[in-house]
C-alpha positions in Angstrom: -4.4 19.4 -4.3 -5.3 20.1 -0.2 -4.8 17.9 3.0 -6.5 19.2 5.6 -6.1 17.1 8.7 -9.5 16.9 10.7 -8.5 14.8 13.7 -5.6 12.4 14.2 -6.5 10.6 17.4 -6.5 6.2 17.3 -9.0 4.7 19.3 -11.0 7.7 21.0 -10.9 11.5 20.4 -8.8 13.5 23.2 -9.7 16.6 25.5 -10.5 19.3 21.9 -9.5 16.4 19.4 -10.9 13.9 17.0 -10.0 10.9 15.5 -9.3 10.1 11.9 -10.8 12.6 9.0 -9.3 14.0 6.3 -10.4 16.4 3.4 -8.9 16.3 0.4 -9.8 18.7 -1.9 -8.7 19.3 -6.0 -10.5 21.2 -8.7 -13.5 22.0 -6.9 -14.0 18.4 -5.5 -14.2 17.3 -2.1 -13.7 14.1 -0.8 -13.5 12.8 3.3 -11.5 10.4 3.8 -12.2 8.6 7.6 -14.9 10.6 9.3 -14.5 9.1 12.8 -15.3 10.9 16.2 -15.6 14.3 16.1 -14.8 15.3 12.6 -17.8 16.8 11.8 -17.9 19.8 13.7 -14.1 20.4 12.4 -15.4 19.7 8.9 -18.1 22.2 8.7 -15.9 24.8 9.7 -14.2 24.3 6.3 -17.4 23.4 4.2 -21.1 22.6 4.2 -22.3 19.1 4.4 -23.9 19.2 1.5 -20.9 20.3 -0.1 -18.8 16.8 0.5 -18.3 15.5 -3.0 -17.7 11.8 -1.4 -16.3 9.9 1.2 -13.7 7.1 1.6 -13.9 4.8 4.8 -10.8 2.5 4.9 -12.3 -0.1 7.2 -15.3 -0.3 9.9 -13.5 0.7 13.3 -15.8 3.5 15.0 -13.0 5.7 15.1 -12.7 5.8 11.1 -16.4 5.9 10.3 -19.0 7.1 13.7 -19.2 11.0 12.0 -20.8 9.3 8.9 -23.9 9.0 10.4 -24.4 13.1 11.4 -23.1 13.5 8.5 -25.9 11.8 6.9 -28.1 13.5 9.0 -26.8 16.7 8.5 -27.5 16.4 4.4 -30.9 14.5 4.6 -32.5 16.5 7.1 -31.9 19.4 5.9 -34.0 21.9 4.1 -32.6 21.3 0.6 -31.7 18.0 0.8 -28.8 17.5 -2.0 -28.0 14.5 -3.9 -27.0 11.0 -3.1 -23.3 11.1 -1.6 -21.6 8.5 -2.6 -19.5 6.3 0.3 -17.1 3.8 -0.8 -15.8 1.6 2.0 -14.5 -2.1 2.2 -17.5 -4.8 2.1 -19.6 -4.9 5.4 -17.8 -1.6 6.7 -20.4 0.6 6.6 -22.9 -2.3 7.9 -22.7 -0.8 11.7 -22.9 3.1 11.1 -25.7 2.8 8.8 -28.2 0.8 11.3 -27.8 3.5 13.6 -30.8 5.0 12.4 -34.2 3.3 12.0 -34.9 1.7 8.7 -35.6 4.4 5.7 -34.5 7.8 7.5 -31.3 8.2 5.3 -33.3 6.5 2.3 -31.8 8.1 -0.8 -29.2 10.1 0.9 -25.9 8.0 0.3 -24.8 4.7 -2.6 -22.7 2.5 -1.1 -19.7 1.5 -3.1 -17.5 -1.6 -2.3 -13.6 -0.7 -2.7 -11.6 -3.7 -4.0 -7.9 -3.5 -4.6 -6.7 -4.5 -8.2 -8.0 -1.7 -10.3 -8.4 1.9 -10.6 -11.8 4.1 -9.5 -12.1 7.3 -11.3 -13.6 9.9 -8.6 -14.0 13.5 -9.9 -10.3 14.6 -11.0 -8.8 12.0 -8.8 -7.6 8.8 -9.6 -8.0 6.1 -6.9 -6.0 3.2 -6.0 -6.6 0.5 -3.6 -4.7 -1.7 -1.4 -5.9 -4.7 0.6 -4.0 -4.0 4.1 -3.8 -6.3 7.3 -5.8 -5.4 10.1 -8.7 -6.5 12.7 -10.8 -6.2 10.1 -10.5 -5.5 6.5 -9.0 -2.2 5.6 -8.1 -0.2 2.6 -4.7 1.1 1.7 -5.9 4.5 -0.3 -3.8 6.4 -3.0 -5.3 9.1 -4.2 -3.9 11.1 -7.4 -4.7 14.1 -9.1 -2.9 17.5 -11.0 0.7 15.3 -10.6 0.4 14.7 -6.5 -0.2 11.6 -4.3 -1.2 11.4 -1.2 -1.8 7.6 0.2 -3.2 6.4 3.4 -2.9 3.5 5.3 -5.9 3.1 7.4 -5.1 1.1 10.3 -2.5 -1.9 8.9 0.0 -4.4 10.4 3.6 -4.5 8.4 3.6 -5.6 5.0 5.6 -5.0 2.0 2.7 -3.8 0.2 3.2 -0.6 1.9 5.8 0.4 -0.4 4.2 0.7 -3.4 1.0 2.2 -1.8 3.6 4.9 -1.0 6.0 4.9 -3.9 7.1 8.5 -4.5 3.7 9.6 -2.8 4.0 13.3 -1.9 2.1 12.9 1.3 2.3 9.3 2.9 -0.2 9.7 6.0 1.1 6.4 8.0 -1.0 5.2 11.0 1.9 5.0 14.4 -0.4 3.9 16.9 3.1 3.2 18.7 6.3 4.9 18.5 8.2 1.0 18.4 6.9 -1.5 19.2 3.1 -2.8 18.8 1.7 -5.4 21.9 2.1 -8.7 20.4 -1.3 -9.3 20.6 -1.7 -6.7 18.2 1.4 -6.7 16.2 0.0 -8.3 12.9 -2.5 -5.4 12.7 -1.0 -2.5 14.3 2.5 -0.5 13.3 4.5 2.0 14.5 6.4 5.3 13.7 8.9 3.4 13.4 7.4 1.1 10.6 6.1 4.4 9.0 9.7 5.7 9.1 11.0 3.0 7.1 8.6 2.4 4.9 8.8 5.8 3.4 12.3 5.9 3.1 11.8 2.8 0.8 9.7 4.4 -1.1 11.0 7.7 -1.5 8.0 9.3 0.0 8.3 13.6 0.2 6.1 14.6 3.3 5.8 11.9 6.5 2.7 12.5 8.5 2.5 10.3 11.5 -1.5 9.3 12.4 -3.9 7.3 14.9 -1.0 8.3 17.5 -2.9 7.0 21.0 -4.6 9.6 22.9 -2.7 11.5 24.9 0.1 10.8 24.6 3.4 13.1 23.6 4.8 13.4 20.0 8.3 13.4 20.4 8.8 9.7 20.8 6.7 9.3 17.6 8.6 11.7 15.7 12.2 10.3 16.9 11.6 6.7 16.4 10.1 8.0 12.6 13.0 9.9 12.1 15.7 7.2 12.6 15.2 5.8 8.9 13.1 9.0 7.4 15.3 12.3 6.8 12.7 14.1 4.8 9.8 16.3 6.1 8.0 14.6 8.8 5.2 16.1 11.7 2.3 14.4 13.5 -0.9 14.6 11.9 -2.5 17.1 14.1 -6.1 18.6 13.7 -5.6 22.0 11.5 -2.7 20.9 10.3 -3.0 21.9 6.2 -0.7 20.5 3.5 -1.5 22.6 0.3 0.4 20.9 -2.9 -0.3 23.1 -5.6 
């Protein structure tokens, strides 16, 4: 299994940077998890469009989902127009990228599939568990396993115990740190920070830390420390390029 980081910026995509996107590829089989700004061009320097197996949205923020649409674009447009791709996403999180375009352009480019926590999805070679997660609007927790390695993502999520076992013994925990410590109170139920991430996979024994949706601009180190004060394992900032190949 591969983790290719596409684009870590929360919010908006920095000066050469995108936002959340992540390819995760096993056995032949490619799946996108978050294409928000940007991560198309990044993405079809690794692959063709028409080459994405599926796609996973963990909630309906712009900055997890806007590159759906040229992506959609980019497979029904073109010349040999390949099959339907399918998109799983929470219910209604698709709703606002999909009426982009006018009525029946994408027709028969994409299915829709609603992800519900409480049982397993079978998705090519992976399995796929799902976690309802506390944020502005509904978001996914997403464990993906295949070939003996996890790797789960949080999406965009407020504290909660649930973390834990979305990240038990999960080789790769990618952990959304808007914040290095401390979320605005306004947003504290929906938000976390390195911090959080930090503890959370200590609890639950996590191997690899990658800290994501840092806000734009701004420096790594005070991310990385505040992570670090309850994680002792490997820990970076999910940075565009960045690869993670687990065998």
């Amino acid at each position: 299994m591969r983790l290719t980081v596409l684009g870590g910026c929360g919010a908006w995509p920095a000066a050469g940077q995108a936002c959340s996107g992540y390819l995760v590829e096993h056995e032949g089989f490619q799946v996108l998890i978050d294409p928000g700004y940007a991560t198309l061009p990044r993405l079809l320097e690794l692959t063709a469009a028409e080459w994405v197996d599926a796609v996973l949205v963990s909630h309906g923020h712009p900055d997890h989902c806007a590159d759906l649409n040229p992506l959609l674009r980019a497979r029904a447009l073109g010349d040999a127009p390949p099959a339907a791709l399918p998109v799983h996403a929470p219910p209604g999180a698709l709703d606002a990228v999909l009426a982009l375009d006018r009525p029946g352009m994408l027709a028969g480019s994409f299915t829709v599939g609603e992800l519900a926590p409480g049982r397993p999805y079978e998705l090519g070679p992976f399995r796929l568990d799902v976690w309802s997660l506390p944020h502005h609007v509904p978001n996914a927790g997403l464990r993906l396993s295949g070939g003996g390695r996890v790797i789960a993502y949080t999406g965009d999520t407020g504290p909660t115990l649930d973390l834990v076992e979305l990240a038990r013994d999960a080789d790769v925990l990618l952990a959304e740190a808007t914040y290095p410590e401390r979320v605005p109170e306004e947003d504290a139920p929906y938000l976390s920070t390195a911090l959080d991430a930090g503890r959370t996979a200590s609890k639950a024994g996590v191997a690899r830390l990658l800290l994501t949706h840092l806000w734009p601009d701004t420096p790594r180190e005070p991310a990385l420390a505040a992570a670090s004060a309850h994680y002792a394992g490997d820990l970076a900032v999910a940075e565009a390029g960045l690869v993670v190949d687990l065998g």
